[in-house]
N, C-alpha and C positions, 0 to 999 in steps of 0.2 A: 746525184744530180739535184735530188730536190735540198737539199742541204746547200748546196751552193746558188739556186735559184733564190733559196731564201733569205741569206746572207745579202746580196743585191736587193731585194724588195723590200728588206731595211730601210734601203739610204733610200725611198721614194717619198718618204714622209716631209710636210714641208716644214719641220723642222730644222730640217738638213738644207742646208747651200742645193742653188741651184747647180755647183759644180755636180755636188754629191750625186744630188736626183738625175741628170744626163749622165751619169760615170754609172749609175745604176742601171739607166735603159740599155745605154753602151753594153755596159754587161751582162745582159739578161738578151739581148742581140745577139752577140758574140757565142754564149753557151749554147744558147737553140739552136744555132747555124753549125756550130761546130762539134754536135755530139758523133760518136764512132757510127757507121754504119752496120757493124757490126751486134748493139745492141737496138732494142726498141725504143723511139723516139720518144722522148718526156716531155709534154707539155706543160709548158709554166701556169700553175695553178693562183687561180685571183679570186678572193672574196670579194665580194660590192664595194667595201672600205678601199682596199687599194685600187680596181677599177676606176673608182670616183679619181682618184687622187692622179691616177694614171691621165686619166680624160683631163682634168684640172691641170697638169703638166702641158700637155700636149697644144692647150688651148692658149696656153701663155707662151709657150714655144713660136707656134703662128703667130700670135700678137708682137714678138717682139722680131719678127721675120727671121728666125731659128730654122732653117727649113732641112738638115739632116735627122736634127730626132725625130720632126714626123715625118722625113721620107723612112725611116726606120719604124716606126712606130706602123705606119698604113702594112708594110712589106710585113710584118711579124701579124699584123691581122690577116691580110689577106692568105700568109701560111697555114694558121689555123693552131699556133703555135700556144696560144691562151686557151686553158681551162678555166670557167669559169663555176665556182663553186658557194655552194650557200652559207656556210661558217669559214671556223678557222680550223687548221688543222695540226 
């Protein structure tokens, strides 16, 4: 899971097309929502770097009245679904 968590936080770099970077939340959404019940839940692990870049998304999403990535974005916080870690790993 964290293989494919990571693949998605990839494409959040703003590098990438803003298609990219929402096709990344989309799918970093979809994996957390949709792991087996069966296994222990994975939460999606963020260094400060993607945090920022996450926040800096999110901020231009509102401004541009974007309002599904941050009703997705708020719902994935309020899950608990972000790990928040001090380097890279």
């Amino acid at each position: 899971m964290r293989l494919l968590y990571n693949q998605f936080l990839g494409y959040l770099s703003f590098q990438r097309s803003l298609g990219h970077q929402l096709g990344a939340l989309f799918g970093l959404y979809l994996l957390y929502f949709t792991q087996p019940d069966e296994m222990p839940i994975q939460r999606i692990k963020l260094n400060q770097s993607i945090w920022g870049t996450m926040q800096q998304l999110i901020a231009f999403c509102k401004s541009q009245g974007l309002l599904e990535p941050v009703f997705l974005f708020h719902k994935m916080l309020r899950s608990g679904c972000f790990l928040h870690i001090a380097g890279t790993e």
